[in-house]
C-alpha positions, 0 to 999 in steps of 0.5 A: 806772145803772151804779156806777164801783166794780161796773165796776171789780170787774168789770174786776179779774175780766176782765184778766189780767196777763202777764210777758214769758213770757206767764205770768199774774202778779198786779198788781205781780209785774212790777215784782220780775221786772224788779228781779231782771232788773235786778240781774242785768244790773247784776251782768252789766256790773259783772263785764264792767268786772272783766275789764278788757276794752273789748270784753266791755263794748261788746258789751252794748251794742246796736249803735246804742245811745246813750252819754253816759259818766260821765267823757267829754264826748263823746255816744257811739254804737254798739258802736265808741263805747262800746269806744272808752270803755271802753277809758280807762275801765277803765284806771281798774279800776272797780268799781261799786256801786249806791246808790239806784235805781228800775226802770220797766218800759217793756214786756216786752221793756224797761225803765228802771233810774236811781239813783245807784252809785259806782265805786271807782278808781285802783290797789289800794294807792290807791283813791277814790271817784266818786259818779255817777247812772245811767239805762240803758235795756235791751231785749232783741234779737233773740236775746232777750238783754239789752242796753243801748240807751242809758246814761247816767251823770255825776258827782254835782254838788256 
């Protein structure tokens, strides 16, 4: 009769973990490579939102991706939706900030990142806060960059 925990040692023997690259990792690697991935992405779309620009940030977006804006109750899809957004959006000049956050890896070409993160807006001499909640889901294309299939972000309930 065979014993769970000797099937067990066995199988850590047989399996090996890979990255996105192919690379072999060690159990629980992966989840820093997506966090820097992540943060990376984040810092990707924030410095898109600095250069005041619709189109820079609507093209991270994939271009059926699906849009649920923090201060719009339109649904958004596509590149044109996200623009269309981000072009009253940014007259805000929003600059964000994550508060609290989780990554899920979803597979090597995709994942999950939630939280909550606040923007500052309004003019230099008169900014405020908003305090959202976040998921966006990355995946990368078909030219092996990073971008957003679906974003989603609304204001904190009170």
């Amino acid at each position: 009769m065979c014993h769970f925990f000797t099937i067990k040692r066995k199988l850590k023997k047989i399996i090996k973990y890979k990255n996105h690259m192919n690379e072999e990792m060690v159990p629980g690697q992966e989840s820093k490579q997506f966090e820097q991935i992540a943060h990376e992405n984040f810092s990707r779309w924030n410095d898109a939102l600095k250069t005041g620009d619709a189109k820079v940030v609507a093209e991270l977006y994939f271009p059926d991706n699906t849009f649920l804006p923090t201060l719009s109750p339109d649904f958004k899809t596509g590149i044109d939706g996200a623009e269309d957004y981000f072009h009253h959006f940014l007259e805000k000049n929003p600059v964000g900030e994550i508060v609290e956050e989780a990554i899920q890896t979803l597979a090597d070409d995709c994942y999950l990142h939630s939280g909550r993160y606040n923007f500052k807006v309004g003019p230099a001499n008169d900014r405020s806060v908003v305090e959202a909640r976040f998921t966006y889901c990355w995946k990368k294309d078909d030219k092996n960059q990073w971008k957003i299939m679906h974003h989603h972000s609304s204001i904190m309930p009170r």
